[in-house]
Legacy VTK file of the C-alpha trace (Angstrom):
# vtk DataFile Version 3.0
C-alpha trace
ASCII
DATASET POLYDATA
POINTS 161 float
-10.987 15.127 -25.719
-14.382 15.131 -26.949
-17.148 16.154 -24.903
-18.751 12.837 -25.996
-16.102 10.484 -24.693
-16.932 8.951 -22.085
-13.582 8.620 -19.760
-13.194 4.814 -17.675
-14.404 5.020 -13.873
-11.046 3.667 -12.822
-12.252 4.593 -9.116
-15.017 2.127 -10.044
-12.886 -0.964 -11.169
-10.090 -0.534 -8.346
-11.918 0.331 -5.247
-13.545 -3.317 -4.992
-10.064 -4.852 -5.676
-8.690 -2.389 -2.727
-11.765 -3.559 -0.377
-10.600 -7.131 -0.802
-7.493 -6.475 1.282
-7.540 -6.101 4.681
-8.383 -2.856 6.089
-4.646 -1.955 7.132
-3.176 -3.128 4.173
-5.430 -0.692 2.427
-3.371 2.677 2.986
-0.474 1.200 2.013
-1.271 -0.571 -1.407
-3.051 3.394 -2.049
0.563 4.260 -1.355
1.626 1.838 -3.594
-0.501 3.487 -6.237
1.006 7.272 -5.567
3.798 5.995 -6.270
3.055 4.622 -9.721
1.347 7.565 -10.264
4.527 9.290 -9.689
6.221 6.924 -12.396
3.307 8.120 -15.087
3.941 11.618 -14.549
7.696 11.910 -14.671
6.938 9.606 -17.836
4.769 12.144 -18.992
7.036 15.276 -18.255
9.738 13.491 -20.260
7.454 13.233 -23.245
6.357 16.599 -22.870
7.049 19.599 -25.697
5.808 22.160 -23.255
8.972 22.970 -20.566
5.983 24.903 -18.185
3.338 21.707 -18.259
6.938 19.367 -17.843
7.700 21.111 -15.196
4.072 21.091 -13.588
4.143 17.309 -14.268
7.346 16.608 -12.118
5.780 18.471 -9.271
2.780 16.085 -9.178
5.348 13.306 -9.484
6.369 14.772 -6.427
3.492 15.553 -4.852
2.922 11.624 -5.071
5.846 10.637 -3.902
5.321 12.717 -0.846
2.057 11.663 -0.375
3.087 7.844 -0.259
5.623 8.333 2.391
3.276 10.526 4.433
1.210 7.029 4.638
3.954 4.810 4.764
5.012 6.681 8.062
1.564 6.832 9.628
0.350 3.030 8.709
2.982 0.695 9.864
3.500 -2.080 7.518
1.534 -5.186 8.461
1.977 -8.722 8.166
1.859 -10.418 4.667
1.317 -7.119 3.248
3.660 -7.662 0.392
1.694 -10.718 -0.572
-1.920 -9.036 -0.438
-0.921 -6.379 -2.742
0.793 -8.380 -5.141
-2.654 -10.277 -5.171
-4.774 -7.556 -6.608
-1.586 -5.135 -7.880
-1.883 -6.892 -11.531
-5.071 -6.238 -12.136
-4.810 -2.608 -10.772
-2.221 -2.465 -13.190
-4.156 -3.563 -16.208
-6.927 -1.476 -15.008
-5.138 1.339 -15.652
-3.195 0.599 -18.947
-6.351 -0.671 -20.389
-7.829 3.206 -19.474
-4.856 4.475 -20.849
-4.221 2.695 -23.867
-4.173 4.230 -27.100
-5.399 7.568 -25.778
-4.758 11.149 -26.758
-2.379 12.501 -23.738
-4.791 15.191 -22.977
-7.531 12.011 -22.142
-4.764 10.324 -20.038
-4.468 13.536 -18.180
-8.152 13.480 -17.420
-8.176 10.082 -17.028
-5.513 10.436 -14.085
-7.324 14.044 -12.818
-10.467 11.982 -12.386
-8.096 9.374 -10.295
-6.527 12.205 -8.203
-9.921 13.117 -7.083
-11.396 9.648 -6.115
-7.870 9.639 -4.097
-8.668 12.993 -2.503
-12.613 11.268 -1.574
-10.558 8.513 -0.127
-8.183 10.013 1.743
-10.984 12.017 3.402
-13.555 9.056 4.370
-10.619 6.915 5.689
-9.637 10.534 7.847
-12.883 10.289 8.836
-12.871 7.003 10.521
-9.459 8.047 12.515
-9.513 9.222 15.968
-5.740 10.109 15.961
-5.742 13.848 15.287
-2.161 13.724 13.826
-2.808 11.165 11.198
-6.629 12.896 10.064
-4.614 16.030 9.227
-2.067 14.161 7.507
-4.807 12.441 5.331
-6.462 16.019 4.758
-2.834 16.961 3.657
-2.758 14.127 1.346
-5.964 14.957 0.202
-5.201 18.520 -0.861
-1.865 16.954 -2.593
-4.371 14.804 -4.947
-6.294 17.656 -5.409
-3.576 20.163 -6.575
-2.177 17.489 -8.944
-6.026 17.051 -10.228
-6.337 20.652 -10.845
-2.905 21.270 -12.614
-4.159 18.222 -14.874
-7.492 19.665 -15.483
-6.134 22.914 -16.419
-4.197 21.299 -18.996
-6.908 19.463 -20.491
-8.977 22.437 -20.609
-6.815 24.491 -21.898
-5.689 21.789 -25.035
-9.851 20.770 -24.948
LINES 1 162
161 0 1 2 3 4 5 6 7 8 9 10 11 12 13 14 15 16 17 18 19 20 21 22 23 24 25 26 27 28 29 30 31 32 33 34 35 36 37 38 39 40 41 42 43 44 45 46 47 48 49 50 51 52 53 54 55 56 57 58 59 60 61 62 63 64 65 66 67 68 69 70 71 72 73 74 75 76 77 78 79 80 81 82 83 84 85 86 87 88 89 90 91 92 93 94 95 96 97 98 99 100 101 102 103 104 105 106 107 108 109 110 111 112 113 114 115 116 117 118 119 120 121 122 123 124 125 126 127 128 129 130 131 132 133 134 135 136 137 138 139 140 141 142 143 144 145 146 147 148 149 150 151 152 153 154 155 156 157 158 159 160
């Protein structure tokens, strides 16, 4: 990646598309989101030459996947949530294969390590607004799960520069 490309501030296009749902839908369509994050990575690993960096990409896979049902168990499902995220999930979706598209891998990966972070910042601020001491250490846990994914990726990009 050149030093001059400027990567897309996905955090930028999806958070106002998150605050249109209602507040406890919110966790849950962010869970939504690990999870196809999980999808791109085990893509990723599959496409992968390297069997250390496929290997490092599966564990972020599940590293999202574990982070998704951490919320999913600590924000019960609420009504019509199915229909609120399917009423901003397309453009999510196009927000990120537009960011993606027809990018060097090593971009993607920055890309996504630039998403893993704004999740970590989010995961934190909503942890902030809990009282529940149980469910503020599970978002701190989820938090650290973004981050380790983030740092894997960055180390790749780095490293491939």
């Amino acid at each position: 990646m050149s030093e001059t490309e400027r990567l897309p501030d996905l955090g930028g296009q999806v958070r106002p598309l998150i605050q249109t749902l209602p507040v406890g839908v919110q966790p849950r369509m962010m869970a939504t989101l690990e999870r196809a994050a999980a999808d791109r990575y085990r893509t990723w690993a599959g496409l992968c030459p390297e069997p250390a960096e496929a290997e490092g990409l599966r564990a972020c896979a599940i590293r999202e996947e574990e982070g998704a049902a951490r919320i999913e168990m600590a924000f019960p499902s609420q009504p019509d949530e199915q229909r609120h995220i399917r009423s901003v999930l397309p453009q999510i979706a196009e927000a990120f294969r537009s960011a993606m598209a027809r990018r060097p891998v090593t971009t993607q990966y920055a890309i996504q390590a630039a998403a893993e972070r704004r999740g970590a910042t989010y995961w934190r601020s909503l942890a902030s607004s809990i009282p529940d001491v149980s469910v503020r250490e599970l978002l701190s846990a989820c938090a650290e799960l973004e981050e380790c994914s983030a740092e894997f990726l960055e180390a790749i990009v780095n490293r491939h520069g």
